[in-house]
N, C-alpha and C positions, 0 to 999 in steps of 0.2 A: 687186819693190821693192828698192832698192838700201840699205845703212845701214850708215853711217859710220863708223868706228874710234871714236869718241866714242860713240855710240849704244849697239853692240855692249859697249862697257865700261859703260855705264851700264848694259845687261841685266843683264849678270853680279853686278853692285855690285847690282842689287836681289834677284837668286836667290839671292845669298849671302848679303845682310841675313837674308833668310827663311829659310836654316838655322841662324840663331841661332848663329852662328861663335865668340861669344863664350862662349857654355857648350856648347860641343858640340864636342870635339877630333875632327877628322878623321884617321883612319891606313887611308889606302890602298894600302901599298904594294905589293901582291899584283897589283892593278889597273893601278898605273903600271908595275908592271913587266912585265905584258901587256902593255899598252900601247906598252912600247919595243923586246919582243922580238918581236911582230907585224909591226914596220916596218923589222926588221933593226940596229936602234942598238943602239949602246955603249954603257956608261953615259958615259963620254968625251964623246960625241957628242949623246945626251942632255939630257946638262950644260950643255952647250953652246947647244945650241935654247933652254932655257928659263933659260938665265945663272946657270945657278949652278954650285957645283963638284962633279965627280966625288965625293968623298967624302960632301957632303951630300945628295948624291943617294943616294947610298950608304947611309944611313943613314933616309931615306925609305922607301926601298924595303923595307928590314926593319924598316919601321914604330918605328921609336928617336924618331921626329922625327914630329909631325902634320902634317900639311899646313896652310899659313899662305893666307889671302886672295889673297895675290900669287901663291904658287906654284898654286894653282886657277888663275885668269884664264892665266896661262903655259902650263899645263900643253892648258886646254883651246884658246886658240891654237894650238898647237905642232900639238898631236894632230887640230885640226879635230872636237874630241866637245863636247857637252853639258855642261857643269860640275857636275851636278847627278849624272851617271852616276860619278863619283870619290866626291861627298858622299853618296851612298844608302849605303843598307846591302847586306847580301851579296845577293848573285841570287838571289832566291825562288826561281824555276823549279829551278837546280840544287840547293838548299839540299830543295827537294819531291824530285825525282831522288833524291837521297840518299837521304833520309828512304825514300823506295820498295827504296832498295837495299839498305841496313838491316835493313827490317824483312822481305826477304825469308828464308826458310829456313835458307838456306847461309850468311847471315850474324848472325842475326837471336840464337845465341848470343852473342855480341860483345856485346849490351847497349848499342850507340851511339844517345847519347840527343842530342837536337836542337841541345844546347851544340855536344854535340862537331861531329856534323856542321856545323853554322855557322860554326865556327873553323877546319874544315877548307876549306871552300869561300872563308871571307876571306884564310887564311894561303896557301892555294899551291888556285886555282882550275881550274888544268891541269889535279892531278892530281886533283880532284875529280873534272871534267869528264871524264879518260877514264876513272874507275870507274866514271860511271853509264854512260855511252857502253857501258862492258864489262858491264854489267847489264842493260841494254835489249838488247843483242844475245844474251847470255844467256836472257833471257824469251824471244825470238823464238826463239831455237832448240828453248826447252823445249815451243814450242806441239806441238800434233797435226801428227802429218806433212803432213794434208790441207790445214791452214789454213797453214800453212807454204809449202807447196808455190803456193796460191794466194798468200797475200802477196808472197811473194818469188819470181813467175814461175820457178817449178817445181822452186825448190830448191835450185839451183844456187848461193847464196848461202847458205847455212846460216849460220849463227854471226852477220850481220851483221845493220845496222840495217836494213829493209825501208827501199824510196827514198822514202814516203811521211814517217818519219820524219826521215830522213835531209835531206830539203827543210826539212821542220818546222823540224828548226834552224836550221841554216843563214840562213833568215827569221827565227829571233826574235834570231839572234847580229846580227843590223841594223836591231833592233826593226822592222822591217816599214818603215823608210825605207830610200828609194834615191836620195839627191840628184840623181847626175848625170840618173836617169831624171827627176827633175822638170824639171828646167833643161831638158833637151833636149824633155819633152813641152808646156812651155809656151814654146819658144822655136819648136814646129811648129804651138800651135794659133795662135800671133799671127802667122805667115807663112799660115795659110789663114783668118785673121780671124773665126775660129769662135766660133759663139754656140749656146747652144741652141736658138733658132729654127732657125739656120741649117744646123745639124753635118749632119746627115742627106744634103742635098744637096753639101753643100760634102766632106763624106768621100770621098760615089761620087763626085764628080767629080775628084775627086785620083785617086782609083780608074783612071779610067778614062783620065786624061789625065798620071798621070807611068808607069802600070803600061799601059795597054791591056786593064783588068781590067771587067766589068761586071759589075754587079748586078742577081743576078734572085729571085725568090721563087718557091718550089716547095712543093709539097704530098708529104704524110709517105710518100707511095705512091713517091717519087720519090728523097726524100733520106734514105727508109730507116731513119729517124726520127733521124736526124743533125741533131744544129740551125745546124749551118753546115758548109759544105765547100767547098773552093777546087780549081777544077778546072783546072790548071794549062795544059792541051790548046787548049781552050775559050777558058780567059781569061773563066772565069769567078765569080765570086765567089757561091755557092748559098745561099741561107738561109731556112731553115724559115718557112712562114707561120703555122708555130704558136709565132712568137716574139712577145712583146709589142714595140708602138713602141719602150719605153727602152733592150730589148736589141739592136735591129738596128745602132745607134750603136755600142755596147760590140766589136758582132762585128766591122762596121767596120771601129773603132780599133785594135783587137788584131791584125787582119791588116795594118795599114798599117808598127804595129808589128815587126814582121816583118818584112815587106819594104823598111823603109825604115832601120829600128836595127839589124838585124841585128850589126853591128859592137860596136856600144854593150854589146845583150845579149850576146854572143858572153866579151866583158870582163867585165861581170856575173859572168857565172857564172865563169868559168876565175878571179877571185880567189874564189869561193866556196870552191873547189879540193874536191868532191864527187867527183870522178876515176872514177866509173862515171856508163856510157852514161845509163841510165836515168832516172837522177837529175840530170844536166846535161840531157836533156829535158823533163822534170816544172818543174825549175827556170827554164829558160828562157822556158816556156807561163806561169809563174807573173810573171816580170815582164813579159812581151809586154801582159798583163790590167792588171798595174801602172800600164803608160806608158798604158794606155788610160784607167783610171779617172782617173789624172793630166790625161790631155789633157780630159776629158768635165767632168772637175770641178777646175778648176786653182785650184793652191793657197792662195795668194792670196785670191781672192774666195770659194772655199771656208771657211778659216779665217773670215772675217769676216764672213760669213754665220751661222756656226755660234755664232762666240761672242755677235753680233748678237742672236740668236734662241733664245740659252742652248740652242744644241745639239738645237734641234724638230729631229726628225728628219723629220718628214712635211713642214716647211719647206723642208729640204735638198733634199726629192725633188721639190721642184713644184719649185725654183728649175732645178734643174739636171738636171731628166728624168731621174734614175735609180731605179732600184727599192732597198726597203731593204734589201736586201743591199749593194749595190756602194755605199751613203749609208755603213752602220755598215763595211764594209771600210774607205774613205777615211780613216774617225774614225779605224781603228788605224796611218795615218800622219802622222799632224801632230805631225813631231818635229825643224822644222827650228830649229836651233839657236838662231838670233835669233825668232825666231816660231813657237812652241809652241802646239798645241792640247792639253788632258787628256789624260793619257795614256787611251788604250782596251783594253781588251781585247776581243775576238769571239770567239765558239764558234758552226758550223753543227753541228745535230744531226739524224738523222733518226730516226721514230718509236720504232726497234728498241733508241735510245740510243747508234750508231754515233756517233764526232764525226767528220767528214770536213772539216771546216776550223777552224784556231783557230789566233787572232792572238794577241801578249800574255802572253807569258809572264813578261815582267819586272812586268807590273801584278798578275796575277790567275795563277799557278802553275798547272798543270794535271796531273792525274794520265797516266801513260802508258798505263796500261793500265785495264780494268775501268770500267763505266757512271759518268753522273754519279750529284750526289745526289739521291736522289728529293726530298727536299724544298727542292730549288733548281727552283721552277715553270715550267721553261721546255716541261716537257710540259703544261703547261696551256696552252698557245698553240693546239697541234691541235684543242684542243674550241675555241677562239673565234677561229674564223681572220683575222679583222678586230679583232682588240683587239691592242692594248700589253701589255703582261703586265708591270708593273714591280713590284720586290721590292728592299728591303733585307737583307743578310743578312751572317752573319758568321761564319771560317772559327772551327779551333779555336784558332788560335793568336792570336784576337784580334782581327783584322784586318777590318775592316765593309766594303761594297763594295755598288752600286748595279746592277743588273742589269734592262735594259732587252729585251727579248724579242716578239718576233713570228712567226708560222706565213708559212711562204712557200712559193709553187706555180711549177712549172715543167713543161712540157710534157714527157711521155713520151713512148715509142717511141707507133709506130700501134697502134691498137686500145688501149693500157695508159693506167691511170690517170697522171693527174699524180701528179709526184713530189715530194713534202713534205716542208721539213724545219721545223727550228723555228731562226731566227737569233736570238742574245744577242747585246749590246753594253753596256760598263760599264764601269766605272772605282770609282775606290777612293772610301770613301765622306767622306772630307773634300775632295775636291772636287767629289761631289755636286753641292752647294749651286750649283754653274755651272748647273747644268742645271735645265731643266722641271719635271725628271722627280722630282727629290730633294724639292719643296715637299708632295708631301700625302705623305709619307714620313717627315717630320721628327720626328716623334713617336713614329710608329710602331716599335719595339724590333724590334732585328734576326732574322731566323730564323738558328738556329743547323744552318751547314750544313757536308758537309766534302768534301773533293774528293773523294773515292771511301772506298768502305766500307772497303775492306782498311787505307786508311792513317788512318781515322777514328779520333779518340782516344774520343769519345763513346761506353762503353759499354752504358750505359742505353738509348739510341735504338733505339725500334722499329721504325725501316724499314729495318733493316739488310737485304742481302743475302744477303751475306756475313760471316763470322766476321772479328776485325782480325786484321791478321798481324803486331801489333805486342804483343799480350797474350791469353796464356793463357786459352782458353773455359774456365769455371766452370760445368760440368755437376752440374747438383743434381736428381736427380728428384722433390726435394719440392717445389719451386719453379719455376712456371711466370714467368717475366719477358714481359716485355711484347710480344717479337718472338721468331722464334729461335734468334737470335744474340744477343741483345739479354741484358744482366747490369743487375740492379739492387744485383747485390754486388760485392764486391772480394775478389778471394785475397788 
C-alpha cells in the first residue's frame, strides 16, 4: 500500500500531538548524532539534509536546543526512522546492560546508581554501548572453562561476545525490522500469487520449476532426525514427516530464501558488519526465516488482521496457517514507519530456564545472564500445554507490561521426546488495552517481577535465587527472612 507525502505528514502530526510536544521538551542529541555519524555526514552536510544550519545543529546535538516539531518530521525524513525512536527516552535494554555492569563486582564499588547510568547511555551512547559490549565479553570469559569452551566453539575466542549474542544484537539494534526484506518478500509472494490455500503447492513448484529441486518427505530413520535437509546431488529438498502442515511452508520459504535472495541477505548482513564466520552465518539463517515469515504472513494483511482482531493470536494462526511461535515472531516486527503495529517483545524459553530466543529489547529489557523470574509465569505454560498463560506484571522500576505465554512442542531426534519450550509475547502495559488479552486483566494489580535476581532491587522477595549483586546480604542468625536470600531488613 503506497502513502502519500500528505499522509505520511499527517502520521507524524498525530505521533507527535501524542507526545504532548507542548509540555515535554525533547533533547536528543546523543541520538541525532548517532544518527549522522552512522551514515558518514558532516554536520555541514547534515545541516543541509534537514535545512538548517551547521551551528544550530551544533547546538542540537549537545542538546542546548530541544528538538522542535519541524525539526522531528526533518529529521525522521532525512534518516528514513520512526519519529518516535528520537522522542523515547534512553534504550532500556542498554540502560539494563549497565545497570548489570555496575552492579558487577569489579565495578560495583563505584556506587553507579541508575541516574547516573541513564545520563550516561542519553549523553554519549557509544561509549555506553562499548562498556557493556566490554562486560558481556568479560562474563563470558569469567565462565568455567568447559562452558566456555562449548559456548564459544572451543575457546578459541575467549574474551568475546559468544555469536549467539553477538546476532542478539545486532537484531535488536533493527528492532527486528528489515524493510528491504519485506518489500522484496512481498513483491515474490504477488509474482507466485500466493494464498494460504495455495503456498504449499505453489512453493514446491517454484521449487522444482525455477531450481529443479523436488520435494519429498522422509522418516526420522532417514533424515537422522534432521527436520529439513537439502541435498544438493539429488536436487532434492528432504523434510521430516515429523513436521507439522504449518512448518513444511516455513521450510519451503526459507530455502527459496536462500536460493533466490541470496544477494539481498548477503547485504543484510555485511552492513551488520559482525566480521566473524560464525556470526554472519547464524545471522544470515536468521533473516532467510525472516523473509519466510514475511512472505507466509505479509505485512499488510497481517497488520490488519491483528489489529482487526485486537491482536487474537489463535485468529492470526487460522488466518494465515502458522503455529504460535512464528504468529508472536511476526508481532516483534510491525515497525513499518507509516504503519505500525504495538510494539512486541518475545522470549522462547525451555524448561531448564535457558532463553534461546528473544525479540525486543527496546520494549521489555532483558537480563544477559542468569534465569528469568520465577514469578513471571511463563513456567506455568509446561503444566497447561493448551492454555494462554496471560499475566500482568511490573518491573522495579515501575514500568507495567502484559505478557502473553504458551508451551509449544517440536519433534525431536528419533526415539527422543519432543522438545518444549514455553513462548512469551508482550508489550507494555498502556497499550495493553489494544489487545484481547488486557480486558480481564484490568483490574487485576500487577505482579511485581524483576528481570533476574542478581539485578533485582526487591529485597524482601522470597523466591530469590540468588543474592543481589547490587546490596550487601544482611546475615543475622537471629532472623530467619522469608527465602534465603531474601532481607526483610535494611543495613
Amino acid at each position: 500500500m503506497m502513502y502519500s507525502i500528505v499522509t505520511c505528514h499527517f502520521v507524524f502530526l498525530c505521533i507527535i500531538d501524542n507526545m504532548d510536544l507542548q509540555n515535554e521538551k525533547i533533547f536528543a542529541g546523543a541520538r541525532l548524532r548517532r544518527l549522522r555519524r552512522e551514515r558518514s555526514l558532516t554536520q555541514a552536510d547534515a545541516a543541509d539534509m534537514l535545512g538548517l544550519s551547521p551551528s544550530y545543529l551544533n547546538l542540537l546535538e549537545r542538546n542546548q536546543r530541544p528538538l522542535t516539531a519541524r525539526v522531528l518530521l526533518a529529521v525522521a525524513a532525512a534518516f528514513d526512522i520512526d519519529v518516535r525512536s528520537l522522542a523515547e527516552g534512553s534504550d532500556r535494554q542498554l540502560v539494563t546492560d549497565l545497570e548489570a555492569a555496575a552492579a558487577d563486582p569489579a565495578l560495583a564499588v563505584l556506587g553507579l546508581d541508575r541516574t547516573e547510568l541513564t545520563e550516561l547511555a542519553e549523553s554519549q551512547p557509544r561509549a555506553a554501548e562499548a562498556l557493556t559490549l566490554l562486560h558481556q565479553a568479560y562474563r563470558n570469559a569469567a565462565d568455567s572453562s568447559a562452558d566456555l569452551a562449548a559456548q564459544l566453539e572451543g575457546g578459541d575466542r575467549a574474551g568475546q561476545l559468544s555469536p549467539t549474542e553477538a546476532v542478539r544484537n545486532a537484531i535488536d539494534k533493527r528492532h527486528n525490522y528489515f524493510p528491504k526484506l519485506e518489500a522484496a518478500a512481498e513483491a515474490f509472494g504477488s509474482e507466485l500469487k500466493l494464498t494460504p490455500d495455495n503456498r504449499s503447492t505453489a512453493l514446491e513448484e517454484r521449487l522444482k520449476d525455477a531450481h529443479g529441486i523436488i520435494v519429498r518427505t522422509f522418516e526420522d530413520d532417514v533424515m537422522g532426525g534432521a527436520r529439513q535437509r537439502m541435498d544438493f546431488h539429488t536436487r532434492r529438498l528432504m523434510l521430516s514427516d515429523r513436521l507439522s502442515a504449518n512448518a513444511r511452508p516455513m521450510q519451503m520459504a526459507t530455502t527459496l530464501a536462500l536460493l533466490e535472495f541470496g544477494d539481498l541477505l548477503d547485504a543484510e548482513v555485511a552492513a551488520a558488519r559482525l566480521g566473524a564466520k560464525t556470526e554472519d552465518a547464524l545471522y544470515r539463517s536468521g533473516l532467510a526465516r525472516y523473509f519466510a515469515g514475511a512472505l507466509l504472513a505479509p505485512y499488510e494483511a497481517f497488520l490488519t488482521l491483528a489489529e482487526k482482531s485486537r491482536y487474537d493470536i489463535d485468529r492470526l494462526q487460522r488466518r494465515f496457517g502458522l503455529g504460535f511461535e512464528a504468529v508472536c515472531h511476526r508481532l516483534t516486527t510491525l515497525h513499518r514507519r507509516e504503519a505500525s503495529g504495538i510494539p512486541f517483545f518475545m522470549v522462547r524459553m525451555d524448561p531448564a530456564g535457558n532463553v534461546s530466543k528473544r525479540f525486543g529489547g527496546a520494549v521489555l529489557p532483558f537480563a544477559r545472564s542468569g534465569g528469568s523470574c520465577p514469578k513471571w509465569t511463563l513456567s506455568d505454560a509446561f503444566r497447561a500445554p493448551e492454555r494462554l498463560i496471560t499475566q500482568r506484571f511490573a518491573l522495579p522500576d515501575g514500568s507495567e507490561y502484559l505478557s502473553i505465554a504458551r508451551a509449544v512442542f517440536r519433534p525431536g531426534a528419533a526415539h527422543e521426546p519432543p522438545v518444549r519450550h514455553v513462548v512469551a509475547v508482550g508489550c507494555e502495559w498502556p497499550r495493553a488495552s489494544e489487545t484481547v488479552y488486557a480486558d480481564a486483566l484490568s483490574h487485576v494489580p500487577p505482579t511485581p517481577v524483576g528481570l533476574t535476581c542478581r539485578l533485582c532491587e526487591r529485597e524482601a522477595c522470597a523466591h530469590r535465587a540468588f543474592p543481589s549483586m547490587q546490596k550487601e546480604m544482611n546475615i543475622n542468625p537471629w532472623r530467619q527472612a522469608a527465602g534465603p536470600y531474601a532481607s526483610d531488613e535494611h543495613i
